[in-house]
C-alpha positions in Angstrom: 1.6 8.8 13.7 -0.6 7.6 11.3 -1.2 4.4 9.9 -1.8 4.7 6.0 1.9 6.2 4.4 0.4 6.0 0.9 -1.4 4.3 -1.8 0.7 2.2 -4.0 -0.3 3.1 -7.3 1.5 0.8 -10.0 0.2 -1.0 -12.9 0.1 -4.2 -10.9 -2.4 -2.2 -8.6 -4.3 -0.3 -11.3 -5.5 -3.9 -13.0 -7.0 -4.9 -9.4 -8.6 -1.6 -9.7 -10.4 -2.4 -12.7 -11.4 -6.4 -12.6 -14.5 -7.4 -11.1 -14.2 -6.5 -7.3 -12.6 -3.2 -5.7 -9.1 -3.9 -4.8 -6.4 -1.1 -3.7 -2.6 -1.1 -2.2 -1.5 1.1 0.7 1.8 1.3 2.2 0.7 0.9 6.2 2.7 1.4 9.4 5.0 -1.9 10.1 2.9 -1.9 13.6 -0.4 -1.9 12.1 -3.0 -4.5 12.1 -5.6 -5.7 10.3 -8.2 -4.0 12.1 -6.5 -0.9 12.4 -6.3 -1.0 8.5 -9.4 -1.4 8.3 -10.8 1.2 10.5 -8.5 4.0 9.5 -9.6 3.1 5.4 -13.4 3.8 6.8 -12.7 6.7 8.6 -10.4 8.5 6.1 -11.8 7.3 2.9 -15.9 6.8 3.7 -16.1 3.4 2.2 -17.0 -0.3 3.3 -13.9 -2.6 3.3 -14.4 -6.0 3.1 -11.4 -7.5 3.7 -7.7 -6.7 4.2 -4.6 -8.5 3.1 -1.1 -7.3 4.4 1.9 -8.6 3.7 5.8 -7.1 4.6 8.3 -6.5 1.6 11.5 -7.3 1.6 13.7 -4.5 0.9 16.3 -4.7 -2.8 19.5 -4.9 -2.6 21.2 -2.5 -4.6 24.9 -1.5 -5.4 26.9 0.9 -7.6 30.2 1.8 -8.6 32.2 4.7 -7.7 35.5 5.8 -6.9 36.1 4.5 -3.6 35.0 1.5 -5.1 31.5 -0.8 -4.9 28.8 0.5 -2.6 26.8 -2.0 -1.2 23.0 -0.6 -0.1 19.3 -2.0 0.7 16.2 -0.1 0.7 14.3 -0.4 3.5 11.3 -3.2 3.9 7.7 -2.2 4.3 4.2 -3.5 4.9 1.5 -3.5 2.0 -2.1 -3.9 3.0 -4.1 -4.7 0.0 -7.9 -3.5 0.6 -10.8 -5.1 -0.6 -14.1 -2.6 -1.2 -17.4 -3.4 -0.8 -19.3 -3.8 -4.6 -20.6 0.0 -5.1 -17.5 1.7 -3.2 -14.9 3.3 -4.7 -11.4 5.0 -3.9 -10.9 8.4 -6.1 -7.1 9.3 -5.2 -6.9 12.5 -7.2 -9.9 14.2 -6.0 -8.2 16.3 -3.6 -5.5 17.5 -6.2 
């Protein structure tokens, strides 16, 4: 199993992409730490991370109408790492498309 999922790629995201230090979001494994973060960034990517923020997100509650009447739902919580890159070091997601 691997720990990265995806990068999170949102307009939130994209703005600490472009200030002053490197910053990206990745959807890890709930199990993962810090350090496992970390490594698996450097080994998959080739870049120096600096430092590594996760945090766990809370699910939405959603519901909708039909005609058994209100469905009540919840999308499932995940863990967001957000990575800090060393000045010079950059994350191209697209190159491999």
């Amino acid at each position: 199993m691997s720990i990265l999922k995806r990068p999170i790629i949102t307009e939130k995201t994209a703005s600490l992409m472009e200030q002053g230090t490197p910053q990206y979001g990745f959807e890890v494994a709930m199990g993962a730490s810090k350090a496992d973060v970390k490594k698996e960034i450097e080994r998959v990517y080739e870049v120096e991370v600096v430092n590594v923020n996760t945090m766990i997100v809370n699910g939405k509650r959603r519901q909708r109408f039909s005609k058994r009447g209100v469905v009540h739902g919840k999308s499932p919580n995940y863990k967001k790492a957000i990575i800090t890159l060393k000045d010079g070091h950059e994350i191209d997601f697209y190159k491999h498309i």
